[in-house]
C-alpha positions as CSV (number, residue, x, y, z in Angstrom):
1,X,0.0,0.0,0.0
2,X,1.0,3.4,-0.9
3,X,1.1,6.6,2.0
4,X,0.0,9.8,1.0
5,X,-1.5,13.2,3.0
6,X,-4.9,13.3,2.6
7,X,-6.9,16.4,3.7
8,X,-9.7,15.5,5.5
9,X,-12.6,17.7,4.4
10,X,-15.5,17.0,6.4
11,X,-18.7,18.3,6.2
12,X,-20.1,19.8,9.4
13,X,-21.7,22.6,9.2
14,X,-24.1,24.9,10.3
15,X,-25.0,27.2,8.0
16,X,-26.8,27.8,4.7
17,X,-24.7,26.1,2.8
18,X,-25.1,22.6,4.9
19,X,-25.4,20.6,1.2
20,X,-24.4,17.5,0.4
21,X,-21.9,18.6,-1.8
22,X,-20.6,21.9,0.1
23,X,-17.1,20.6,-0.6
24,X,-17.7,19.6,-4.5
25,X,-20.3,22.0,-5.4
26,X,-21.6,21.2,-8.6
27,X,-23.1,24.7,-9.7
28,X,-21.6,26.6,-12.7
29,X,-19.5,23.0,-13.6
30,X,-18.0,22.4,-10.4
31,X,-16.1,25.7,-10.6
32,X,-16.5,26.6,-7.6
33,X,-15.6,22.8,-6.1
34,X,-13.3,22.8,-3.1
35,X,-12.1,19.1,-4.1
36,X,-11.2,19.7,-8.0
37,X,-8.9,22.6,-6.1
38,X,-7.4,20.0,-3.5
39,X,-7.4,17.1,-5.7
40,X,-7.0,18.8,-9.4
41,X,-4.2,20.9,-8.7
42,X,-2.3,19.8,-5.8
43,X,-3.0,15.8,-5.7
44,X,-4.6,15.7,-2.7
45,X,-6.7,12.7,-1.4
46,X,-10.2,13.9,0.4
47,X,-12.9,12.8,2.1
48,X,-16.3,14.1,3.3
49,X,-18.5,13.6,6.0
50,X,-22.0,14.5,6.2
51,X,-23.2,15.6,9.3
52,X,-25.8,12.8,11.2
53,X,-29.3,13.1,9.4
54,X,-27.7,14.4,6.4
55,X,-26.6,12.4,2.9
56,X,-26.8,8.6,3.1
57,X,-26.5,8.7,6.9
58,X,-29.9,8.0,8.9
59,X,-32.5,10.7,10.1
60,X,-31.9,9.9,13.6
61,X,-33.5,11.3,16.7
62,X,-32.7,14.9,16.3
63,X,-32.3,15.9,19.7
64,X,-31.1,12.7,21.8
65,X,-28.6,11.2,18.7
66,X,-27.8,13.8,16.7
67,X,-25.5,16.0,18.6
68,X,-21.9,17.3,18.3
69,X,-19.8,15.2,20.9
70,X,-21.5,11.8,19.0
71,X,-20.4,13.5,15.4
72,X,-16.8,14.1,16.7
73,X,-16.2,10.2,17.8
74,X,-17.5,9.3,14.6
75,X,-14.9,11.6,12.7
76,X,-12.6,10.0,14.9
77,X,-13.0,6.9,13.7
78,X,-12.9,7.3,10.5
79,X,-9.5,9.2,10.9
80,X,-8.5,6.0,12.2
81,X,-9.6,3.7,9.4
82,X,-7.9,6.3,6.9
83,X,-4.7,5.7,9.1
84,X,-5.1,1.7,9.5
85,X,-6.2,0.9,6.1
86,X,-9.8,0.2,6.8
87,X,-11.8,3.1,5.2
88,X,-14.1,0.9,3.2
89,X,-13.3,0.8,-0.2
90,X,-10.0,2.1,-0.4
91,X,-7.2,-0.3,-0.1
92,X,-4.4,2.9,1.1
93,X,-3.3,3.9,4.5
94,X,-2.7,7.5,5.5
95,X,0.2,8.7,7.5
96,X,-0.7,12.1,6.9
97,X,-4.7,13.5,8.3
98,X,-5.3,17.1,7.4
99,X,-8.9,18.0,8.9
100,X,-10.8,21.1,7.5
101,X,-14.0,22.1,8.8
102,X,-16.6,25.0,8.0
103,X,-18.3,26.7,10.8
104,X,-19.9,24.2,13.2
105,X,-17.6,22.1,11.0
106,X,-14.7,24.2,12.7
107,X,-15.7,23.8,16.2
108,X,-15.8,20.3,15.5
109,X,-12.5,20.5,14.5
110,X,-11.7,21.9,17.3
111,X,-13.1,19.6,19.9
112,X,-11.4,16.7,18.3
113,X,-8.4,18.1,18.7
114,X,-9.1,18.9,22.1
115,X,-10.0,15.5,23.3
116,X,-7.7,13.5,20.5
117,X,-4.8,15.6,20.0
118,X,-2.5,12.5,18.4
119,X,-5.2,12.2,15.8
120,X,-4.6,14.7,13.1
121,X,-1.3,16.6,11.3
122,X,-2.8,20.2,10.6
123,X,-6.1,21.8,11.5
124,X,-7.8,24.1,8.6
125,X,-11.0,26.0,10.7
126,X,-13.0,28.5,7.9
127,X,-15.9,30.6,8.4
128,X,-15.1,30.7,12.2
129,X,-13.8,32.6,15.0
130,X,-13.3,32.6,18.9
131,X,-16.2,34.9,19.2
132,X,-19.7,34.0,19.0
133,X,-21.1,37.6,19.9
134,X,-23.4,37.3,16.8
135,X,-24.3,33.9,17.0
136,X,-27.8,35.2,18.8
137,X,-28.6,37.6,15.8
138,X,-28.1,34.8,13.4
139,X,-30.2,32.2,15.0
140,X,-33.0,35.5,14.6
141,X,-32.2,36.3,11.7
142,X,-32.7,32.9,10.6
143,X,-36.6,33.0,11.7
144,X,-36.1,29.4,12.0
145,X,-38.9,26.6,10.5
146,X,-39.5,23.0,10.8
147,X,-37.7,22.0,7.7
148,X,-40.8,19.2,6.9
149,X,-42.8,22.6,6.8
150,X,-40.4,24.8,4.5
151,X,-39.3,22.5,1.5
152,X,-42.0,19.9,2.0
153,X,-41.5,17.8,-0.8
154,X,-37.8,17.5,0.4
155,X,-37.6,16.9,4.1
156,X,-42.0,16.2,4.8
157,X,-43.9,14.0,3.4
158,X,-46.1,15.8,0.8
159,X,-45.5,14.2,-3.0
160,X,-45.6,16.1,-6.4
161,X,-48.8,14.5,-7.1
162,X,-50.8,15.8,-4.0
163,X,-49.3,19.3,-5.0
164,X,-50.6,19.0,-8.5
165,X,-54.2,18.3,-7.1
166,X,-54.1,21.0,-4.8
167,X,-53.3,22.9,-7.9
168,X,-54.8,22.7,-11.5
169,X,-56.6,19.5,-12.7
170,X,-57.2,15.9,-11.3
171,X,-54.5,14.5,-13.9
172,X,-51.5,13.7,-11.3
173,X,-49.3,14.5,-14.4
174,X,-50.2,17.9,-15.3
175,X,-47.3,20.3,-15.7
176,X,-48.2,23.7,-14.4
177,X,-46.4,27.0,-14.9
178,X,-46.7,28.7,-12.0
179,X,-44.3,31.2,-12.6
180,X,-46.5,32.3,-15.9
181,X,-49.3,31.9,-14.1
182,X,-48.3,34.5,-11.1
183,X,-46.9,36.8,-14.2
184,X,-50.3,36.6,-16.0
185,X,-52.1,37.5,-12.6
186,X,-49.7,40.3,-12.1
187,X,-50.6,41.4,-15.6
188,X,-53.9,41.4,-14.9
189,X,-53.3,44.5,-12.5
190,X,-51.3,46.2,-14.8
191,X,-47.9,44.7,-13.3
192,X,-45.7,43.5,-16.1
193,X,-42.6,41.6,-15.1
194,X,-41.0,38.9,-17.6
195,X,-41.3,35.4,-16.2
196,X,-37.3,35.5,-14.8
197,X,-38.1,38.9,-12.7
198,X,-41.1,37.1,-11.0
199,X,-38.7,34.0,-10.4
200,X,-35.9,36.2,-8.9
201,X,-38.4,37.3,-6.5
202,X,-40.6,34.5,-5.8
203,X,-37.5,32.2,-5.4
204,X,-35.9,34.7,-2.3
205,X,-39.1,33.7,-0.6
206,X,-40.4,30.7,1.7
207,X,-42.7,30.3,-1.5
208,X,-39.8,29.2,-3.7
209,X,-38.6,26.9,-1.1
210,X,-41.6,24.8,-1.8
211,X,-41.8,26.0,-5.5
212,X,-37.7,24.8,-5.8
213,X,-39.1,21.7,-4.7
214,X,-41.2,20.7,-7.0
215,X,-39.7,21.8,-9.6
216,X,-36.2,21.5,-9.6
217,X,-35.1,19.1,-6.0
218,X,-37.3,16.4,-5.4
219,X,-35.7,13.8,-4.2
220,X,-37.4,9.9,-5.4
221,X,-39.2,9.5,-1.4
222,X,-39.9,12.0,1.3
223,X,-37.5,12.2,4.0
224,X,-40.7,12.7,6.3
225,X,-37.8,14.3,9.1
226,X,-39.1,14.9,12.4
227,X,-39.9,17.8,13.8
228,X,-36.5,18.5,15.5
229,X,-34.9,19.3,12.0
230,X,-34.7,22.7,12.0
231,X,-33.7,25.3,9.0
232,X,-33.5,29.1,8.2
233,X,-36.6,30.6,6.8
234,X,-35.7,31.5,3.2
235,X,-33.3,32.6,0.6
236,X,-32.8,36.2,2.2
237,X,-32.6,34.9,5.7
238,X,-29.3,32.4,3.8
239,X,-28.3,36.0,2.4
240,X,-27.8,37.6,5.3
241,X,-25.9,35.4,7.3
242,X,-23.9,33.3,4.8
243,X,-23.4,35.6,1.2
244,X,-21.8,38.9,1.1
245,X,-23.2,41.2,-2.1
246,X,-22.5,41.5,-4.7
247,X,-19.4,39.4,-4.3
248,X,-21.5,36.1,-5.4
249,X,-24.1,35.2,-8.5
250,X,-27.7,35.2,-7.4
251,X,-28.3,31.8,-9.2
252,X,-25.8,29.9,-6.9
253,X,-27.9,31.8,-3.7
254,X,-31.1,30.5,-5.0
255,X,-28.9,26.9,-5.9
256,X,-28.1,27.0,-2.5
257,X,-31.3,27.9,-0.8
258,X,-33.0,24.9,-2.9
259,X,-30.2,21.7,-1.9
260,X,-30.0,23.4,1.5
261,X,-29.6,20.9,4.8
262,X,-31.5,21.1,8.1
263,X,-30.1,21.7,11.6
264,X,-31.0,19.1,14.3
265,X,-31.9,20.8,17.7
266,X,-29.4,18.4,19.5
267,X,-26.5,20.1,17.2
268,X,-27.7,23.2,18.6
269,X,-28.1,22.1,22.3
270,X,-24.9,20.3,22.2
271,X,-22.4,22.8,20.1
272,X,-20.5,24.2,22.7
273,X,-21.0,21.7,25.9
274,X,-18.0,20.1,27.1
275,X,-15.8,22.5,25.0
276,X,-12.7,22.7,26.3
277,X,-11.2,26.2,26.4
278,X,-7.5,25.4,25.1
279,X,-6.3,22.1,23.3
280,X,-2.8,20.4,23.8
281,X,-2.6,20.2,19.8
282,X,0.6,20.2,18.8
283,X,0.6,20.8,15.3
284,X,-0.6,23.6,12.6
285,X,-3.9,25.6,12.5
286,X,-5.0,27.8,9.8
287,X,-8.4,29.4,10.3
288,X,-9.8,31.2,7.2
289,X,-12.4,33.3,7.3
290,X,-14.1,35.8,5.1
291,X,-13.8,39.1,6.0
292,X,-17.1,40.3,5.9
293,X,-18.5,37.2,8.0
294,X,-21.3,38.1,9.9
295,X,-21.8,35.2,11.7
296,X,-18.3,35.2,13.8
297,X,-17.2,38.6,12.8
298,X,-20.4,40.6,12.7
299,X,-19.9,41.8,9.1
300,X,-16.0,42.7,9.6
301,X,-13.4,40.2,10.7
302,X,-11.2,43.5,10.9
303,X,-12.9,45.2,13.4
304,X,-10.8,44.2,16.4
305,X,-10.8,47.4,18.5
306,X,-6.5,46.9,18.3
307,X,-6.6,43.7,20.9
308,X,-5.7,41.5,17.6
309,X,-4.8,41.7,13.6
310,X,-8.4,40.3,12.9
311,X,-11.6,38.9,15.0
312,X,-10.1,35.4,14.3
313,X,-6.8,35.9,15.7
314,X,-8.3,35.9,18.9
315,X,-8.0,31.9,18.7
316,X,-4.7,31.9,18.9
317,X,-4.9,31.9,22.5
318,X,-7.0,28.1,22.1
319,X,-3.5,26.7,21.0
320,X,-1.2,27.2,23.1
321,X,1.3,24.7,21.6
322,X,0.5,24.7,18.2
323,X,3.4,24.5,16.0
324,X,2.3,27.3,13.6
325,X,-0.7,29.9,13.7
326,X,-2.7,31.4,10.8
327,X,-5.8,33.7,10.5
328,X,-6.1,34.7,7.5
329,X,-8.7,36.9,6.0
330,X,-10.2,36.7,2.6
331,X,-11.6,40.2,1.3
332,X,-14.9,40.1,-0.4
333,X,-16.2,36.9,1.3
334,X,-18.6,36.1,3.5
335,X,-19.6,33.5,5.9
336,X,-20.7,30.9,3.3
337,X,-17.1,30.7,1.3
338,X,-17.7,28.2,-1.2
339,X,-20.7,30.3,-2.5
340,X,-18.3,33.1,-3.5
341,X,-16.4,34.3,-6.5
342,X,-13.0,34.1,-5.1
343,X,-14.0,30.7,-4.0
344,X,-11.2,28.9,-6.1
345,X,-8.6,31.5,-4.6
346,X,-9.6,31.0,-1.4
347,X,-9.5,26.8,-2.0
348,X,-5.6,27.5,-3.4
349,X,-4.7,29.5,-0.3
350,X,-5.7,26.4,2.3
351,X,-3.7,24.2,0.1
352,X,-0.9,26.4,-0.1
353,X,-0.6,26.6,3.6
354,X,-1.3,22.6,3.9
355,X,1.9,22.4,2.3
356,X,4.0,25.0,3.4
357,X,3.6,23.2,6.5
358,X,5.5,19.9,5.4
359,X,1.7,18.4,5.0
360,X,2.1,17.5,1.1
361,X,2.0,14.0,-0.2
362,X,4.9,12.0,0.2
């Protein structure tokens, strides 16, 4: 068997852009992918891990399963089946573990190497600081929903058949235009809007979530999640926290807001119990963040009153014995970074620090 580094990009997060495929977005081509970065250009193995309830895992119980301490022993063990040569399917040991996590990815991150220090090489924390100040003013700006409630054909039970006879005709395979149709009643009242200006607006709303559904997301059979899965309320609620204008195209917003994830209520209960408030780690950390985060920076990672270089660089504190240090700031980026139009540049800058720190495949 071969030994390589592989950076271990796993998929925790909180935030709006908790898809499946955070780390490989697909939009635009994958040109925004994380992992064609990682892998394309600098030969890097990866893996990612969906958060519990999310993907191919099971929709567990979302408060008394689904929490953060139980998601950090699984990433553990997985790190160890990467390092012993039992990660199913792939017949390589690692000698090398690089984990990266995104937001509640990064606290994650965090915690594990807290409580299993000898488990990974380098630590990559984005879209995260020290300082959860605004971590109240998300959760309300969120004007959270049941997610079985907001994309119902998604993460409920309703079908696309029920919602066409609820709609127009008793023939289950009807194709209705409702985006002509709310253009033709806005026409009617001397409103006239072409068919993509009504869909730019109807789609920033808690109507498109349901309207996204059934037209563009529905997955083969209801997830039917209980009512503990939680998510923001629509596409201006993921604005607000996660995109920072007009730094990002409004078709990957709306592509966002349609595959988003849900929350569990035990993730949110659970985050920061048991967090210790330093870590014997002894190797690199790089935390990235986007400068105009508002989540962990309140709209400005820079705004630091002079105690530190950035809002970030408070966590340098956390590591007492890390090896190396690194906040870096990306300009023109907000919380969400894959979502953005430096994405790529920012995806190069992690990898160039992975192996400036000896982390490269060898």
């Amino acid at each position: 068997m071969t030994k390589g580094s592989v950076p271990l990009c796993y998929l925790l997060k909180l935030s709006a852009n908790a898809i499946n495929s955070y780390w490989d977005l697909p939009f635009n081509d994958y040109n925004y992918s994380y992992i064609n970065v990682a892998v394309d250009q600098y030969g890097f193995d990866t893996v990612s891990i969906d958060r519990f309830g999310i993907g191919n895992s099971s929709h567990a119980d979302p408060l008394n399963v689904v929490q953060a301490p139980a998601e950090v022993s699984a990433v553990y063990e997985i790190t160890q089946m990467l390092r012993n040569g039992t990660f199913p399917t792939v017949n390589k040991q690692f000698s090398k573990v690089v984990h990266a996590g995104h937001s509640f990815g990064a606290s994650q991150t965090y915690r594990l190497s807290a409580l299993h220090p000898e488990a990974t090489d380098g630590i990559v924390l984005s879209g995260w600081s020290l300082n959860d100040t605004w971590l109240g003013q998300t959760l309300a700006g969120w004007n959270v929903r049941l997610a079985r409630l907001n994309q119902p054909f998604r993460f409920g039970n309703a079908t696309p058949a029920a919602f066409l006879r609820r709609g127009q005709g008793s023939d289950d395979t009807d194709s209705i235009d409702l985006v002509s149709s709310f253009g033709s009643g806005l026409a009617s009242i001397g409103i006239d809007l072409t068919n993509e200006e009504v869909w730019q607006q109807v789609a920033t709303t808690e109507i498109g979530n349901i309207l996204n559904n059934w037209n563009g997301t529905i997955e083969g059979v209801p997830q039917d999640l209980p009512t503990g899965y939680l998510t923001w309320v629509d596409y201006t609620a993921n604005q607000w926290a996660f995109l920072y204008p007009p730094y990002f195209d409004l078709a990957i917003g709306i592509y966002a807001e349609r595959t988003k994830q849900p929350v569990a209520l035990g993730e949110l209960f659970t985050l920061a119990i048991g967090l210790p408030p330093s870590t014997p780690y002894t190797g690199p950390v790089q935390i990235f963040t986007g400068r105009q985060d508002a989540i962990y920076c309140g709209g400005d990672c820079l705004e630091t009153g002079g105690a530190y270089e950035s809002i970030p660089a408070a966590a340098r504190d956390m590591f007492p014995n890390a090896s190396s240090f690194e906040a870096y700031i990306q300009p023109d980026m907000g919380h969400g970074i894959n979502f953005h139009y430096n994405s790529t540049g920012a995806s190069r800058v992690i990898q160039e620090w992975i192996l400036s720190q000896g982390l490269g495949s060898s």
